[in-house]
N, CA, C and O atoms as a GROMACS GRO file, in nm:
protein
  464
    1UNK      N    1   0.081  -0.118   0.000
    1UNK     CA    2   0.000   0.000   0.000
    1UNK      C    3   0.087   0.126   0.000
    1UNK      O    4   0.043   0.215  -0.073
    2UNK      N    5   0.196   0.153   0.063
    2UNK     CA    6   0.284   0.243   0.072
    2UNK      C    7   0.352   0.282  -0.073
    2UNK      O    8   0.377   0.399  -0.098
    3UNK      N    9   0.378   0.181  -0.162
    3UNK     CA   10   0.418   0.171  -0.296
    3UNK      C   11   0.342   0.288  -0.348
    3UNK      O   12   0.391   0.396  -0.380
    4UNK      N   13   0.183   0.242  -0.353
    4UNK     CA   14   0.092   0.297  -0.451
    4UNK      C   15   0.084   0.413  -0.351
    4UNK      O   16   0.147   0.499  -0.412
    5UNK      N   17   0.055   0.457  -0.258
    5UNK     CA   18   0.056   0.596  -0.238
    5UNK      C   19   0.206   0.705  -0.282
    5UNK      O   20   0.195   0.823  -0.313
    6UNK      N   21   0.332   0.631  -0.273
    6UNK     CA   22   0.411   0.689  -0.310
    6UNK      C   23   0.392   0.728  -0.469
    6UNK      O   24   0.443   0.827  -0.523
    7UNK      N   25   0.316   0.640  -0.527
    7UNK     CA   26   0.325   0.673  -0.661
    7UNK      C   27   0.213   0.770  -0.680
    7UNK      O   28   0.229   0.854  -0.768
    8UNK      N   29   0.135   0.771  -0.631
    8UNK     CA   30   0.035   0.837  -0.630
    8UNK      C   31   0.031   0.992  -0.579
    8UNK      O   32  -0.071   1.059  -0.596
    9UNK      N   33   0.156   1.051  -0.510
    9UNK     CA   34   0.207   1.107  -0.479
    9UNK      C   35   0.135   1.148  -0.363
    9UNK      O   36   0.151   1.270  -0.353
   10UNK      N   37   0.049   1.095  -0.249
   10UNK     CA   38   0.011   1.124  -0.131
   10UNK      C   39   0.102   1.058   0.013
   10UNK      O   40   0.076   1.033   0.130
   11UNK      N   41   0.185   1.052  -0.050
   11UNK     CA   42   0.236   1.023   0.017
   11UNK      C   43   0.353   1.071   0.121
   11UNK      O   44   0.471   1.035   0.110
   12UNK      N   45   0.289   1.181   0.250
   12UNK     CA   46   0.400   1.239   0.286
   12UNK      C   47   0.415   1.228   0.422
   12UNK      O   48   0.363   1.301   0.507
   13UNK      N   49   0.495   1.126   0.442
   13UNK     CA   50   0.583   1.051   0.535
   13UNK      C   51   0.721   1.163   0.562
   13UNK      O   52   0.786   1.222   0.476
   14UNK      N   53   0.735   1.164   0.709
   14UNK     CA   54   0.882   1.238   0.712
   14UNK      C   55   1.043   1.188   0.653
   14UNK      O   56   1.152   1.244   0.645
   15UNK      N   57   0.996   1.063   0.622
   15UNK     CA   58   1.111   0.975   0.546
   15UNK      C   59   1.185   1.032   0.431
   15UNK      O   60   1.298   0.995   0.399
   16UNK      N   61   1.085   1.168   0.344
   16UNK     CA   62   1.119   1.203   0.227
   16UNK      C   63   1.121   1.355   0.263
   16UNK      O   64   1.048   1.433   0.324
   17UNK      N   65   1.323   1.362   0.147
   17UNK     CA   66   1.353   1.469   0.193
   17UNK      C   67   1.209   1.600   0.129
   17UNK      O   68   1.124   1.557   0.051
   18UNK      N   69   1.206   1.744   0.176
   18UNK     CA   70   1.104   1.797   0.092
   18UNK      C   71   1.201   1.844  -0.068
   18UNK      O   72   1.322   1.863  -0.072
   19UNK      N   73   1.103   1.854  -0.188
   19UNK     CA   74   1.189   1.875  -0.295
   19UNK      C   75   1.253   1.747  -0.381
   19UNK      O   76   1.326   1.757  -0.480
   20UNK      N   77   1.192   1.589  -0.299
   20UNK     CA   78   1.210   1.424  -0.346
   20UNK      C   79   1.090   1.418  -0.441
   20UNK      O   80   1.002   1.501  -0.418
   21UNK      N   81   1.067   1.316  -0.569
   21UNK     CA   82   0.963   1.264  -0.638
   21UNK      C   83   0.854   1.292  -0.540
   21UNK      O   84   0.863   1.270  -0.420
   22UNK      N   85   0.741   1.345  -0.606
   22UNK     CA   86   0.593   1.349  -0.481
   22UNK      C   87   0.567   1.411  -0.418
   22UNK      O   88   0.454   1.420  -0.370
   23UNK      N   89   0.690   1.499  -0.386
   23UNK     CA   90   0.646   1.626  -0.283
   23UNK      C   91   0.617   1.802  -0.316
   23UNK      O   92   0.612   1.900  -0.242
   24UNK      N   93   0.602   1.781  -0.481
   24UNK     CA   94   0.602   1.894  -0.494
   24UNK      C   95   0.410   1.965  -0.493
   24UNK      O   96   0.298   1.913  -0.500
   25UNK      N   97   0.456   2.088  -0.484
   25UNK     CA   98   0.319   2.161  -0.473
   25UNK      C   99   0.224   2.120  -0.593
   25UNK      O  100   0.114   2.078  -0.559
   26UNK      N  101   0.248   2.126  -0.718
   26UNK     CA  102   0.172   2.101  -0.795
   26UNK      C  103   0.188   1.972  -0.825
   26UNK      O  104   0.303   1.930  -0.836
   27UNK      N  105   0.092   1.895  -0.841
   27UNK     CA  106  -0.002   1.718  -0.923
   27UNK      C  107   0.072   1.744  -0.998
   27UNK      O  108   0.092   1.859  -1.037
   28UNK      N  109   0.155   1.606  -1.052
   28UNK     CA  110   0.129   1.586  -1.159
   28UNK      C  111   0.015   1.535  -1.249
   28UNK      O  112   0.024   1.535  -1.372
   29UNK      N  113  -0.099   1.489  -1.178
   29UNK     CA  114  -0.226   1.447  -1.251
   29UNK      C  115  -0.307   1.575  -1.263
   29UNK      O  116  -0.404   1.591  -1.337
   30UNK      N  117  -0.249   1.671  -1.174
   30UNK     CA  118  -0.358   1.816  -1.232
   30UNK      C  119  -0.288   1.901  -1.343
   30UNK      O  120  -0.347   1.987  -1.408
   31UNK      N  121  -0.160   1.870  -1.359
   31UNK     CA  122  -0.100   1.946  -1.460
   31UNK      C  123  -0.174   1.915  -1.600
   31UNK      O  124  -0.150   2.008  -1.677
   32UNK      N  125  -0.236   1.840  -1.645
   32UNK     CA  126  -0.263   1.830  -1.786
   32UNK      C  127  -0.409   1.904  -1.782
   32UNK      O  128  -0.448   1.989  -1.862
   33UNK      N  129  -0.480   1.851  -1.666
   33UNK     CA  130  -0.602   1.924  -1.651
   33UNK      C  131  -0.588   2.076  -1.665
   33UNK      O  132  -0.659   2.137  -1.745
   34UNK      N  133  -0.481   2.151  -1.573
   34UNK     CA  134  -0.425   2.308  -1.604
   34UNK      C  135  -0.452   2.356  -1.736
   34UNK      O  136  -0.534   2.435  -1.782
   35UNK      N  137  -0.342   2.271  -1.793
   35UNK     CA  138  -0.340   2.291  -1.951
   35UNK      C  139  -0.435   2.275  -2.030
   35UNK      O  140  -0.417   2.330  -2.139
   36UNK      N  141  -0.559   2.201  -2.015
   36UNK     CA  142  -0.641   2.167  -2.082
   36UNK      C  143  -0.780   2.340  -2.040
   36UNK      O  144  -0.850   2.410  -2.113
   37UNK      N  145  -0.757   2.338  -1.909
   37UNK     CA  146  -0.823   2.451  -1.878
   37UNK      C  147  -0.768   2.534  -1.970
   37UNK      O  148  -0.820   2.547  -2.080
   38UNK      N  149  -0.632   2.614  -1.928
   38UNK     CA  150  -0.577   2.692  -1.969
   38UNK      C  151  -0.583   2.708  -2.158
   38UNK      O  152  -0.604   2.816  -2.214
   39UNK      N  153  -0.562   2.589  -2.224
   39UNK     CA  154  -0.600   2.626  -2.329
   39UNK      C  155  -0.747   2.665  -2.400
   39UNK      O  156  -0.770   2.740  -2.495
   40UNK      N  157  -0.829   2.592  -2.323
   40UNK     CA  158  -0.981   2.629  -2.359
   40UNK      C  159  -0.994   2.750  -2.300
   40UNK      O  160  -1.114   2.776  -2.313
   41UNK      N  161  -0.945   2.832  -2.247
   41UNK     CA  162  -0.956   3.001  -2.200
   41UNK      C  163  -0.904   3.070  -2.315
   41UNK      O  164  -0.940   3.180  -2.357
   42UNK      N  165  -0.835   3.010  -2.350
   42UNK     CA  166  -0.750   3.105  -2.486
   42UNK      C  167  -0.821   3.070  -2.603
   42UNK      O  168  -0.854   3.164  -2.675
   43UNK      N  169  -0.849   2.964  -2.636
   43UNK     CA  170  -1.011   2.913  -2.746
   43UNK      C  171  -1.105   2.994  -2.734
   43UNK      O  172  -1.166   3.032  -2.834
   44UNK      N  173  -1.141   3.047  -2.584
   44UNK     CA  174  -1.234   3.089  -2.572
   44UNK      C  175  -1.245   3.269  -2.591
   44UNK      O  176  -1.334   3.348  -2.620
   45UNK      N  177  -1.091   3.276  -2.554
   45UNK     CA  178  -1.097   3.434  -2.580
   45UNK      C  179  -1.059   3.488  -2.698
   45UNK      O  180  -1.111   3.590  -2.744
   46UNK      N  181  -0.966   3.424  -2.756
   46UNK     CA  182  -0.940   3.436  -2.899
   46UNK      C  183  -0.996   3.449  -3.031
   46UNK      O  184  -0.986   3.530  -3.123
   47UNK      N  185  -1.109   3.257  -2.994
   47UNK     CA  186  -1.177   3.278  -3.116
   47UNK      C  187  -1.292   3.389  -3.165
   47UNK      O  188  -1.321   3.418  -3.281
   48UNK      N  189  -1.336   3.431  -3.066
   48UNK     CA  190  -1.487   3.503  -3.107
   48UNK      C  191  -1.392   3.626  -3.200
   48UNK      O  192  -1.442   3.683  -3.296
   49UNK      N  193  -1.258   3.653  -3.156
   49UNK     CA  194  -1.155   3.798  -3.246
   49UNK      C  195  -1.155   3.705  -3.372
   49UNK      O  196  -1.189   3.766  -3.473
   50UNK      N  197  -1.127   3.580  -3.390
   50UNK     CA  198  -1.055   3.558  -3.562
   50UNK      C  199  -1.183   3.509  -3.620
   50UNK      O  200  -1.190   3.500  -3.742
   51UNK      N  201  -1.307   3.470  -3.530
   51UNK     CA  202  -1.406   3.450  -3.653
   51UNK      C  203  -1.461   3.594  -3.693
   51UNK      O  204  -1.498   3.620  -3.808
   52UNK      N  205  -1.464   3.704  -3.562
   52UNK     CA  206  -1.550   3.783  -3.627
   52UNK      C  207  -1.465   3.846  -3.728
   52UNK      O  208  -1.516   3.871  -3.837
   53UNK      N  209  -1.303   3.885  -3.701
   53UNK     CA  210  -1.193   3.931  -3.824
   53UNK      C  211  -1.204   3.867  -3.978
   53UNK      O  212  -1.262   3.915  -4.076
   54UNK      N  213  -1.137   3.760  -3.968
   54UNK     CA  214  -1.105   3.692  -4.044
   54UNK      C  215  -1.240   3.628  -4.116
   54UNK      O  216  -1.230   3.623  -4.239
   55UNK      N  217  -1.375   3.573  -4.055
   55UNK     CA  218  -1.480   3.492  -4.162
   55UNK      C  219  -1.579   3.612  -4.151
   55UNK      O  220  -1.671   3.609  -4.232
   56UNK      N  221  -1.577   3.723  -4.060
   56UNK     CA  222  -1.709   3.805  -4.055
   56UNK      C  223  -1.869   3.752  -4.044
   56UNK      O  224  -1.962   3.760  -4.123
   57UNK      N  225  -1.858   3.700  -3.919
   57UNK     CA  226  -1.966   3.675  -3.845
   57UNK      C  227  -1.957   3.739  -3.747
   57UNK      O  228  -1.848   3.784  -3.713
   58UNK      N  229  -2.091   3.762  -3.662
   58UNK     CA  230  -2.111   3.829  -3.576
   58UNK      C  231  -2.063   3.806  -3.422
   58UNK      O  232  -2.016   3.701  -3.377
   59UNK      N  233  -2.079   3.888  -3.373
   59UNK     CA  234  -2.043   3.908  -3.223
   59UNK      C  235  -2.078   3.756  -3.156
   59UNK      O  236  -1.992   3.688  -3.099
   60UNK      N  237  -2.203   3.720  -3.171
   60UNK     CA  238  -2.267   3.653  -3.093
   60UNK      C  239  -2.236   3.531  -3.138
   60UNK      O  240  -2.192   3.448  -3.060
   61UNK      N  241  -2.258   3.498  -3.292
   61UNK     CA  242  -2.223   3.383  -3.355
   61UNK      C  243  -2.068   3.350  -3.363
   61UNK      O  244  -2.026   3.239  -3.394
   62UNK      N  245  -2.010   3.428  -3.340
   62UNK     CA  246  -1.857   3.384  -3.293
   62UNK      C  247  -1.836   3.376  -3.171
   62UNK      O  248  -1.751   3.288  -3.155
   63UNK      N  249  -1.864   3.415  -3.083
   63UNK     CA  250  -1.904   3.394  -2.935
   63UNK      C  251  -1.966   3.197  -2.876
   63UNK      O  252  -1.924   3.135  -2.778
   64UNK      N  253  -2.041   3.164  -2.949
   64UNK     CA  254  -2.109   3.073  -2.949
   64UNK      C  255  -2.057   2.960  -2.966
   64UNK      O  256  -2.071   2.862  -2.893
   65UNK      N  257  -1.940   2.974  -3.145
   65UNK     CA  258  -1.884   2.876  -3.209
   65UNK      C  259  -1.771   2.863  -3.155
   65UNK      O  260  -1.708   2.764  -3.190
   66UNK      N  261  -1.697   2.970  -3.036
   66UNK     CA  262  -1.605   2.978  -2.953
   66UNK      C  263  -1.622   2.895  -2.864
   66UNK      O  264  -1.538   2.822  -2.813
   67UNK      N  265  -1.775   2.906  -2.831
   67UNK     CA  266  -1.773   2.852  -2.652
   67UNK      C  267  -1.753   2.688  -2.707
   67UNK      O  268  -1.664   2.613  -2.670
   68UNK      N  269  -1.836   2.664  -2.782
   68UNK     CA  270  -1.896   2.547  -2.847
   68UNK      C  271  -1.711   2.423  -2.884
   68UNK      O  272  -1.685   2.303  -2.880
   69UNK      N  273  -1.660   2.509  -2.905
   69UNK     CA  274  -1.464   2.431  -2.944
   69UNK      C  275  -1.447   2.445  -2.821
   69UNK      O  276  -1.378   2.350  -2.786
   70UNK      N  277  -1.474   2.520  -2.719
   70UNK     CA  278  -1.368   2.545  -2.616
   70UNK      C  279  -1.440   2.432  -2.497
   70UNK      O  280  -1.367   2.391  -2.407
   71UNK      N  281  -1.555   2.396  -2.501
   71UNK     CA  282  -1.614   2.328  -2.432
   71UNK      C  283  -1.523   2.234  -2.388
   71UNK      O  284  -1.463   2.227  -2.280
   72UNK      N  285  -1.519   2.128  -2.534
   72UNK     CA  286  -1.474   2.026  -2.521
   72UNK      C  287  -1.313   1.961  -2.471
   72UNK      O  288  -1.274   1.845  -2.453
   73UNK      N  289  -1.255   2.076  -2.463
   73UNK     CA  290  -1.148   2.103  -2.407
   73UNK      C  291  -1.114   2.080  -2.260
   73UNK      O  292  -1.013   2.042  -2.201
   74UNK      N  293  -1.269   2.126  -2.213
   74UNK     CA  294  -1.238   2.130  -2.040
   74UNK      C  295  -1.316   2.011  -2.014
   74UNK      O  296  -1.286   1.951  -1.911
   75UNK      N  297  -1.398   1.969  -2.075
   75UNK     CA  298  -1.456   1.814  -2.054
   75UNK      C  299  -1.335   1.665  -2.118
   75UNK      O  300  -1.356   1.545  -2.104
   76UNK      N  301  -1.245   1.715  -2.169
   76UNK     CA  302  -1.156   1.569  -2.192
   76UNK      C  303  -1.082   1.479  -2.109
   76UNK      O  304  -1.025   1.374  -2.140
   77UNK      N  305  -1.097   1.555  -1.966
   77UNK     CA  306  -1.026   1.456  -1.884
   77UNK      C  307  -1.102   1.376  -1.820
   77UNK      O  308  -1.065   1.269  -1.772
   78UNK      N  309  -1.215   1.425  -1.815
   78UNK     CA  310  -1.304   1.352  -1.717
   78UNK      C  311  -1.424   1.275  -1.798
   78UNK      O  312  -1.489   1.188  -1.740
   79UNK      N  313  -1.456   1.317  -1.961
   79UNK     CA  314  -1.545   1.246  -2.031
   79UNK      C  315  -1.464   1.256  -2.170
   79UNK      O  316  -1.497   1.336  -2.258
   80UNK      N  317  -1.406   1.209  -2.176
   80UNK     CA  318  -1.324   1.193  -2.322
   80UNK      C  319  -1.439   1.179  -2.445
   80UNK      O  320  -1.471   1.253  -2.538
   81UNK      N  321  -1.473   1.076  -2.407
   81UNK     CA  322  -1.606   1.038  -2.542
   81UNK      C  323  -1.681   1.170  -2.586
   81UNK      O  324  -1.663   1.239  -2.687
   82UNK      N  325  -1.757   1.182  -2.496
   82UNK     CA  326  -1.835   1.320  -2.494
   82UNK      C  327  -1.714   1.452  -2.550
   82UNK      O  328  -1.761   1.508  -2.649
   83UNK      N  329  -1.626   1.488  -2.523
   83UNK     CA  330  -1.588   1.534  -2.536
   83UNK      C  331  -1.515   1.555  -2.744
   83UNK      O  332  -1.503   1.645  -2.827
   84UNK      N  333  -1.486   1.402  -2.732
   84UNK     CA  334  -1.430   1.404  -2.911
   84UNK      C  335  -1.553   1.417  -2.972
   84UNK      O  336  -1.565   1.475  -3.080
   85UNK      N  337  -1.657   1.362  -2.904
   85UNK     CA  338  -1.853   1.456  -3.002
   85UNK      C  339  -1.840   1.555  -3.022
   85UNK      O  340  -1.867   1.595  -3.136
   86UNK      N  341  -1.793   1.646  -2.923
   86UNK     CA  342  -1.828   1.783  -2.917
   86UNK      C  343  -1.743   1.874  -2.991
   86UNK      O  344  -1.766   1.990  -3.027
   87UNK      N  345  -1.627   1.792  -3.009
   87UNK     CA  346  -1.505   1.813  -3.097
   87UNK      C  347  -1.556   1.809  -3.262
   87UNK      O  348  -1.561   1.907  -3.337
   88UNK      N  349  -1.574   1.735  -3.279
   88UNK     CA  350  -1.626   1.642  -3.430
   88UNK      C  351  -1.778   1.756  -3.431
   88UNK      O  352  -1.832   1.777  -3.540
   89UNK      N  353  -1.810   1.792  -3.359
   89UNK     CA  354  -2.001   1.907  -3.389
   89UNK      C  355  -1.900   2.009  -3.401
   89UNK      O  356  -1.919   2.050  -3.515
   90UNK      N  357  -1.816   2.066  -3.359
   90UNK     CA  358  -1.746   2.214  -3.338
   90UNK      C  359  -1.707   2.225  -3.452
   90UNK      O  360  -1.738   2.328  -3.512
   91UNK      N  361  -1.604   2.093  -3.539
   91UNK     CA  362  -1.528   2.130  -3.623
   91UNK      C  363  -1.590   2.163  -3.744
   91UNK      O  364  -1.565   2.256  -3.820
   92UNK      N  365  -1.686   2.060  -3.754
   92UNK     CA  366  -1.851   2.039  -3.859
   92UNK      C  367  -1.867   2.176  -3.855
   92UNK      O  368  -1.823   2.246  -3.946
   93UNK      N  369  -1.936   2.232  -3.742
   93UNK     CA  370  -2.025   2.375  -3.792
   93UNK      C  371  -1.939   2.461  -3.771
   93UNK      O  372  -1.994   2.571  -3.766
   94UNK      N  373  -1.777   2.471  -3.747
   94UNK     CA  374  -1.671   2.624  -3.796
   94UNK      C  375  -1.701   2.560  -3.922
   94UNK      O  376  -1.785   2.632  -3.977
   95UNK      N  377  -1.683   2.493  -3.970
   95UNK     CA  378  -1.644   2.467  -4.136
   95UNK      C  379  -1.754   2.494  -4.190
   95UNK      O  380  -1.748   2.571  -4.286
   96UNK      N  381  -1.892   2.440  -4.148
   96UNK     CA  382  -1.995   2.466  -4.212
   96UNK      C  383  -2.021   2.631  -4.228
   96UNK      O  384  -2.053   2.671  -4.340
   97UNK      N  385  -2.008   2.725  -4.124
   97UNK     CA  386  -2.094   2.830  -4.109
   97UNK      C  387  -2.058   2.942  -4.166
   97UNK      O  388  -2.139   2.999  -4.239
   98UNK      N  389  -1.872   3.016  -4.135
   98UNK     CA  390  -1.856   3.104  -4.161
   98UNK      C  391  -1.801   3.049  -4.288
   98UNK      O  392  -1.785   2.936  -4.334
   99UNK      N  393  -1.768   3.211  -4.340
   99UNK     CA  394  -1.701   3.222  -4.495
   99UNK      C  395  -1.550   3.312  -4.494
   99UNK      O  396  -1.578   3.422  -4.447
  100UNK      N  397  -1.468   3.310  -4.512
  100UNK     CA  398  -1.390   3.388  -4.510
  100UNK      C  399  -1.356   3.492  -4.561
  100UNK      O  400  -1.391   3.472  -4.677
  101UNK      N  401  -1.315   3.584  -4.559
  101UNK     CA  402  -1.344   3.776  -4.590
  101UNK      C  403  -1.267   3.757  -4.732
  101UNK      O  404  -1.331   3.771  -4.835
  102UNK      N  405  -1.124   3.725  -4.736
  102UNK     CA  406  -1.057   3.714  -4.858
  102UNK      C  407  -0.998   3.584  -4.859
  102UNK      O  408  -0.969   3.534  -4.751
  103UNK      N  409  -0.970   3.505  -4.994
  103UNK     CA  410  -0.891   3.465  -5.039
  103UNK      C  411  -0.790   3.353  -4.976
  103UNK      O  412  -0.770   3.236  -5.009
  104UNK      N  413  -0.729   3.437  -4.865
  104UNK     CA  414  -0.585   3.446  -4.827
  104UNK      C  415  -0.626   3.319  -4.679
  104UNK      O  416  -0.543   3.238  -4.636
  105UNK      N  417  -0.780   3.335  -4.623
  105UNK     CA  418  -0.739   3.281  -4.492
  105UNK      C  419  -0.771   3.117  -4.494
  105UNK      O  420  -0.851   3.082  -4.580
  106UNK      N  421  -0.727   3.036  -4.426
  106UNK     CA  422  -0.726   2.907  -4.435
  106UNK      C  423  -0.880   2.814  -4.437
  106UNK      O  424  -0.904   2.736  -4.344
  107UNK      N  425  -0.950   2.826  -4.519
  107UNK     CA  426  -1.077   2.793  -4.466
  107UNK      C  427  -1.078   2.653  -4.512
  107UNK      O  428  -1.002   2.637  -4.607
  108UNK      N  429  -1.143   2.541  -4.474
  108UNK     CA  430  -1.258   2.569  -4.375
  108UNK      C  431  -1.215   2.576  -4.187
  108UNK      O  432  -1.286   2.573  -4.086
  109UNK      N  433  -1.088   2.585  -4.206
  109UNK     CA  434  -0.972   2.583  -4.049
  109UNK      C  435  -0.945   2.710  -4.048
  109UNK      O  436  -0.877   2.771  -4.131
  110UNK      N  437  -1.005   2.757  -3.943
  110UNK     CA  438  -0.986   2.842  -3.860
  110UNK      C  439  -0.836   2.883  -3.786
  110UNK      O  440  -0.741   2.817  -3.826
  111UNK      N  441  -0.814   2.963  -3.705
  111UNK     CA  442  -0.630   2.974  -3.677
  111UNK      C  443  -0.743   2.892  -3.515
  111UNK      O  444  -0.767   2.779  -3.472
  112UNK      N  445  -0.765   2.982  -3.493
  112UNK     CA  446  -0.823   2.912  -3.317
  112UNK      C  447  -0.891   2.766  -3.342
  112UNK      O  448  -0.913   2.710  -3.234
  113UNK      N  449  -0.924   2.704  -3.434
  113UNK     CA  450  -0.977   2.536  -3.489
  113UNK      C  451  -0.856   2.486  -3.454
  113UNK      O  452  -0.861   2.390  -3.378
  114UNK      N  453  -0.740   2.526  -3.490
  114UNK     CA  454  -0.603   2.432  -3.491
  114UNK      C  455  -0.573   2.426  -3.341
  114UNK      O  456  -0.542   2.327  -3.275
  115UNK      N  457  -0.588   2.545  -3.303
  115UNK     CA  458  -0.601   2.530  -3.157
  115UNK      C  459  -0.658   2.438  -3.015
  115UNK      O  460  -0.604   2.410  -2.908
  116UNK      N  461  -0.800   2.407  -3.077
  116UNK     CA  462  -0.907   2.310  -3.038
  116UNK      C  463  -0.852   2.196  -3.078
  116UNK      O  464  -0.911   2.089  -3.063
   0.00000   0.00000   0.00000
């Protein structure tokens, strides 16, 4: 039992110096979750700027198709499945909805899609 708590990193016995495997302040099992937060904040704040720039849709409808990518981001650690749905509906309707202003921008991928 001592094994698996050491690995598990709850494990804090005076045996281990502080600054040893396990004792640091931050999880390593919350670090990916961080990141997964942390990037769906930036999905989230970003995209509603490059759809309404770049495909010219509105405030709200880029707002929406933002929240809608960024969702699935903060649901992958804990419902993966659900989460690649919501992935696979997001990518469907950026591609489906907007149009892009000129020429030049990557459609039907978005810069914040690559992101998601």
């Amino acid at each position: 039992m001592e094994i698996l708590r050491r690995r598990a990193g709850r494990d804090r016995s005076p045996s281990r110096p502080p600054g040893s495997a396990g004792s640091a302040t931050v999880s390593p099992v919350r670090t990916p979750t961080t990141l997964l937060a942390l990037l769906a904040a930036a999905v989230l704040a970003l995209g509603p700027l490059d759809l309404h720039q770049h495909y010219g849709l509105g405030p709200a409808a880029a707002l929406g198709l933002s929240a809608l990518r960024a969702a699935p981001l903060a649901l992958a650690r804990s419902r993966p499945l659900a989460a690649w749905a919501g992935v696979l509906a997001a990518t469907v309707l950026t591609a489906a909805v907007p149009h892009p202003v000129s020429a030049s921008e990557p459609w039907p991928w978005a810069v914040t899609s690559v992101l998601a």
